[in-house]
VEXFILUM-942943 format. One line per 2 residues: their letters; for each residue x, y, z of N, C-alpha, C. Coordinates in pm, 1 decimal, always signed. Each point is the difference from the previous one (the first is absolute). Layout:
N
a) X Y Z X Y Z X Y Z | ...
***
This chain:
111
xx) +9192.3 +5034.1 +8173.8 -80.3 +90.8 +79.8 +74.6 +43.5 +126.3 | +62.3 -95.6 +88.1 +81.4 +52.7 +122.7 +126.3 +108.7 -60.9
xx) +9.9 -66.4 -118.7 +127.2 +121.2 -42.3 -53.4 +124.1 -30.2 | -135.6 +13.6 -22.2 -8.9 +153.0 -25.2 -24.4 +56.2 +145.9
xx) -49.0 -96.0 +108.3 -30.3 +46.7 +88.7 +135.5 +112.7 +104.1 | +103.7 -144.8 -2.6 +129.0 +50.9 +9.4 +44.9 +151.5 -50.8
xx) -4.4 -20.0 -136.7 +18.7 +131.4 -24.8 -55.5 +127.9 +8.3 | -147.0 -21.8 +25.8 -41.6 +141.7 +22.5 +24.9 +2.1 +181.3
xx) +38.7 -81.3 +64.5 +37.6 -11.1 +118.1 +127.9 +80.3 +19.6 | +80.2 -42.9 -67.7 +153.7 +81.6 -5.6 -9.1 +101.6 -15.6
xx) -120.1 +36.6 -126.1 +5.8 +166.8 -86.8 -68.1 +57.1 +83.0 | -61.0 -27.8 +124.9 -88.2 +75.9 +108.2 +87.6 +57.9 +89.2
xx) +92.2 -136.6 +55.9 +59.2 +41.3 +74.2 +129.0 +61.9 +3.7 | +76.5 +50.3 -103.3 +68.4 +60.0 -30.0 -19.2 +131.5 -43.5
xx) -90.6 +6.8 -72.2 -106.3 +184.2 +17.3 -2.7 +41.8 +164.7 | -16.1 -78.0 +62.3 -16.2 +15.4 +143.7 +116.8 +41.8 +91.1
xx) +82.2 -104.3 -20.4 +139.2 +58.8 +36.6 +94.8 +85.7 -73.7 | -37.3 +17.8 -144.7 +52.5 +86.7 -20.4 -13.4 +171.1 +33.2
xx) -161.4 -9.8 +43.7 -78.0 +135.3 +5.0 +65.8 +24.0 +171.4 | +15.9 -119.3 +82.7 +22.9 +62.4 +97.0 +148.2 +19.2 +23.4
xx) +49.8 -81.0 -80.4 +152.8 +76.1 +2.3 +26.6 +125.4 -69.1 | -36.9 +41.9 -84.9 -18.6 +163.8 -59.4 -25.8 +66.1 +90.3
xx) -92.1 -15.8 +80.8 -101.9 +109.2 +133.1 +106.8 -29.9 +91.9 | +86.7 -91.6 +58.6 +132.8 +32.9 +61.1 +100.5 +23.3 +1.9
xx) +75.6 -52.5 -121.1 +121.2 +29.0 -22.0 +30.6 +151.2 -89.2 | -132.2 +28.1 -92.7 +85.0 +106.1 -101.3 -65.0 +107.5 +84.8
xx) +135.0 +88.6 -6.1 -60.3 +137.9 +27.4 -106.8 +87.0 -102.7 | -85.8 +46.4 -8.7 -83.5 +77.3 -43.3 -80.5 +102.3 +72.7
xx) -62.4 +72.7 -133.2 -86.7 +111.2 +52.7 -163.8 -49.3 -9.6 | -40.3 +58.7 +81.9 -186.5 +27.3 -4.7 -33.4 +91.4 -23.2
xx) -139.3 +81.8 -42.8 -84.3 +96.8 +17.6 -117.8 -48.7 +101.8 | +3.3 +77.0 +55.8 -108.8 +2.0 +159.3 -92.3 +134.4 -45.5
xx) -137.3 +2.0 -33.5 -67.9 +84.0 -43.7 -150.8 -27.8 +70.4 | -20.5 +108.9 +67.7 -128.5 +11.6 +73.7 -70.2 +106.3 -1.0
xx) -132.4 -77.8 -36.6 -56.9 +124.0 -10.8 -86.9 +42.7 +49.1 | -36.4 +97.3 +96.7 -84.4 +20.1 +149.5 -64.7 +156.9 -22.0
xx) -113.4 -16.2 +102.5 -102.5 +133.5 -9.7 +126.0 +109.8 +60.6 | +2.1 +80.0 -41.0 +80.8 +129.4 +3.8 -29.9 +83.5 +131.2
xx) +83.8 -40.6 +128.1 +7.5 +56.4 +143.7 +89.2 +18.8 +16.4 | -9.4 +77.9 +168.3 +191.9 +19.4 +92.5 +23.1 -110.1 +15.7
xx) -41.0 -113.6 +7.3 +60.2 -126.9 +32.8 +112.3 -71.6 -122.3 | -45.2 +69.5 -138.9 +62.6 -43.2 -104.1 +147.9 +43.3 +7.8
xx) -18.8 +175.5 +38.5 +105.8 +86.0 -19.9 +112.9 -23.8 +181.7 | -49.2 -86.9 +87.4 +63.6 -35.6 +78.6 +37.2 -91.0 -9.8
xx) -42.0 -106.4 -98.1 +80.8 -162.8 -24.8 +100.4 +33.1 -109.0 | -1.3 +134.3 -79.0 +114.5 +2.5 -125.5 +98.2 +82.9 +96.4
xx) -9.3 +84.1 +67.2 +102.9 +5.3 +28.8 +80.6 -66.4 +103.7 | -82.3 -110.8 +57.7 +90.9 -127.3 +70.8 +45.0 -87.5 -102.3
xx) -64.6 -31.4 -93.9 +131.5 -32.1 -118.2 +48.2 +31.0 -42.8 | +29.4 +157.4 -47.9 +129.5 +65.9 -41.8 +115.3 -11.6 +107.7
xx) -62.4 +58.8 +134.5 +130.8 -18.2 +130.8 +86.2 -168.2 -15.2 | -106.5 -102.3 -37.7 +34.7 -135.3 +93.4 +110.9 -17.9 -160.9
xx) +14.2 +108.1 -124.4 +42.7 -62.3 -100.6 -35.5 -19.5 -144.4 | -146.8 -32.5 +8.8 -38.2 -53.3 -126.7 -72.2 +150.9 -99.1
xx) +54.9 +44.1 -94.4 -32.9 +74.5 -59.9 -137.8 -11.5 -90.8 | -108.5 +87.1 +66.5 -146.2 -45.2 -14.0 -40.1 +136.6 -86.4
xx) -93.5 -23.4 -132.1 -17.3 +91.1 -45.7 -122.3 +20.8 -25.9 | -98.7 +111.0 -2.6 -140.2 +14.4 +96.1 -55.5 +75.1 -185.2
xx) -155.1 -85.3 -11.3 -46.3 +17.5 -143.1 -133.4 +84.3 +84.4 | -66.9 +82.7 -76.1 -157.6 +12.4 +45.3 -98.8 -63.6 -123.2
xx) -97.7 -75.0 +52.0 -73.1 -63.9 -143.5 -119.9 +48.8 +84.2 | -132.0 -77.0 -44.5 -122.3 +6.9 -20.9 -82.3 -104.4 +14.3
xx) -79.0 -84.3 +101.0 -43.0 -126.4 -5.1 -116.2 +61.9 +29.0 | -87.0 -146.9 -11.5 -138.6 +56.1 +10.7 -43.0 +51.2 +103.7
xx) +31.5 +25.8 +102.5 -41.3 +38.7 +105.6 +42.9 +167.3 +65.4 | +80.1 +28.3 -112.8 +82.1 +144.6 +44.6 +152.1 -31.3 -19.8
xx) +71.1 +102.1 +31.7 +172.7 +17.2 -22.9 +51.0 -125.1 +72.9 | +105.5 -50.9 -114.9 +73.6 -98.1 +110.2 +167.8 +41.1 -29.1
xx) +86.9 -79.4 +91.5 +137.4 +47.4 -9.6 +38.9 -146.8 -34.0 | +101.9 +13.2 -120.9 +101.9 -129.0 -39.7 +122.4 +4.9 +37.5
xx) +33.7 -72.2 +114.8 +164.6 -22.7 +22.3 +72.7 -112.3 -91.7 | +113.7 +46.3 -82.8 +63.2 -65.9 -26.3 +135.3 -36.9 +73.9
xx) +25.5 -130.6 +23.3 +99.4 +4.1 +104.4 +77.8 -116.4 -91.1 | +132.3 +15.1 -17.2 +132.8 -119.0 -72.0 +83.9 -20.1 +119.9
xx) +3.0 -136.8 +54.0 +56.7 -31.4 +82.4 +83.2 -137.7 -56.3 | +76.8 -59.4 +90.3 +84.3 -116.5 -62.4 -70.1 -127.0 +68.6
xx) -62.4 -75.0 -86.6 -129.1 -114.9 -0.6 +29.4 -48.0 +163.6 | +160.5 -16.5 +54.3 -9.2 -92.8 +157.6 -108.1 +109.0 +75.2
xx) -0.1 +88.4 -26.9 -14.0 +117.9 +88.3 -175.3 +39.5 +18.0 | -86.8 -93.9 -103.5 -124.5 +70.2 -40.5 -70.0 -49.9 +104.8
xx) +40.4 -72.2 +103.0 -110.6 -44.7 +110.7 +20.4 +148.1 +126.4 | +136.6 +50.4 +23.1 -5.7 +120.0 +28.8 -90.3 +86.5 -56.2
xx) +32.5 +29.6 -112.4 -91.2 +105.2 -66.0 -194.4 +3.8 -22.4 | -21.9 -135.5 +34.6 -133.8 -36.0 +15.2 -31.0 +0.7 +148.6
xx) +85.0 -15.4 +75.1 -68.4 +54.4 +160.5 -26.1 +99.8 +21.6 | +109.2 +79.2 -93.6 -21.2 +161.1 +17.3 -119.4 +64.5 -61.6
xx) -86.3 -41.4 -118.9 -55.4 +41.7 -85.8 -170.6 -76.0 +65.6 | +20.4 -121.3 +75.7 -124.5 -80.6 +10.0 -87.2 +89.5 +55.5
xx) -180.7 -70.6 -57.3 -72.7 +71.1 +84.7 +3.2 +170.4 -142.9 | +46.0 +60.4 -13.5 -27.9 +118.2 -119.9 -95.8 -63.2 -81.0
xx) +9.5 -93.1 -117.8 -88.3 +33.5 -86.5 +43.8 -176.9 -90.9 | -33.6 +38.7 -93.4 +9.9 -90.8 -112.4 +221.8 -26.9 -37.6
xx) +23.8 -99.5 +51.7 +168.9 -5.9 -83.2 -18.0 -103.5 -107.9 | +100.2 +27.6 -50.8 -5.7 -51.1 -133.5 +194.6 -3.1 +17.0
xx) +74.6 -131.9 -30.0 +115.9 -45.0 -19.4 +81.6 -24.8 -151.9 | +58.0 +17.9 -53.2 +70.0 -15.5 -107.3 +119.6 -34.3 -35.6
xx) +56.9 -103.9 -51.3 +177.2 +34.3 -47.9 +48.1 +55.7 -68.5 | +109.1 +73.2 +35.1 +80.3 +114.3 -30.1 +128.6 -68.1 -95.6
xx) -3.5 +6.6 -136.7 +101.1 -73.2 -70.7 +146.6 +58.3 +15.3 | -1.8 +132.8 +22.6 +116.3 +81.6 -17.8 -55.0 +147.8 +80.8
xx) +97.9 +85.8 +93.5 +0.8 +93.3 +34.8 +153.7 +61.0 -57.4 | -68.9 +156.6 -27.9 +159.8 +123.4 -2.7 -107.6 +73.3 +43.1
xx) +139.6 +124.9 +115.6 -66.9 +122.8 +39.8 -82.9 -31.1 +90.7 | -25.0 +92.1 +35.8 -136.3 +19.5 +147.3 +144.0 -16.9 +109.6
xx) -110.0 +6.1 +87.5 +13.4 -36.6 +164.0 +35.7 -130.2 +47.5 | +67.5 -15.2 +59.3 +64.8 -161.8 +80.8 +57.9 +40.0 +127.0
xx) -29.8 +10.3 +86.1 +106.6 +38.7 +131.8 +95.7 -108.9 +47.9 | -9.9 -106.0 -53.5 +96.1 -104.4 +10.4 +59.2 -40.1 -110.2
xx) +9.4 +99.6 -130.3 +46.3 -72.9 -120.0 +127.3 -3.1 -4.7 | +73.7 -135.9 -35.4 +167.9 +30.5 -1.8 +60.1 -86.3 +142.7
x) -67.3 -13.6 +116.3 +55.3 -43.2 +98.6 -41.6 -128.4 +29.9
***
């Protein structure tokens, strides 16, 4: 019985450190996607993330309440606590991992 305990002890804690060594060491991408009631406030936070860099791309949908606007924003995962200060306060975000990027926008890609 202590030996199984052991082991699901190990197999815990190695999911653990392994998850947080992924979230630091490998470089990767995110999707940053929010989706907020459709104002000037929207169309003044996208274009402070196009200036600051992050190539943000603007959906119009339909929620229950009237028009809303979807930003999609791909940024490189160290970077998504930036990109959530910028975005906080809009609407609903929603986070994702990005397995592979080609193409688009990067203002820092390469350097």
């Amino acid at each position: 019985m202590l030996e199984l305990v052991f082991y699901a002890g190990g197999f815990a804690a190695g999911n653990y450190i392994g998850s947080m060594l992924e979230e630091k060491l490998l470089s990767g991408y995110a999707l940053v996607e929010v989706i907020a009631e459709s104002s000037p406030l929207i169309a003044e936070r996208v274009e402070s993330l196009r200036e600051a860099g992050y190539g943000t791309t603007v959906l119009q949908g339909e929620g229950k309440y009237g028009k809303r606007m979807i930003l999609k924003i791909v940024c490189e995962r160290k970077k998504i606590n930036i990109v959530l200060d910028m975005v906080k306060g809009l609407g609903f975000i929603y986070i994702s991992d990005v397995k592979s990027v080609t193409g688009g926008f990067f203002a820092n890609k390469g350097k």
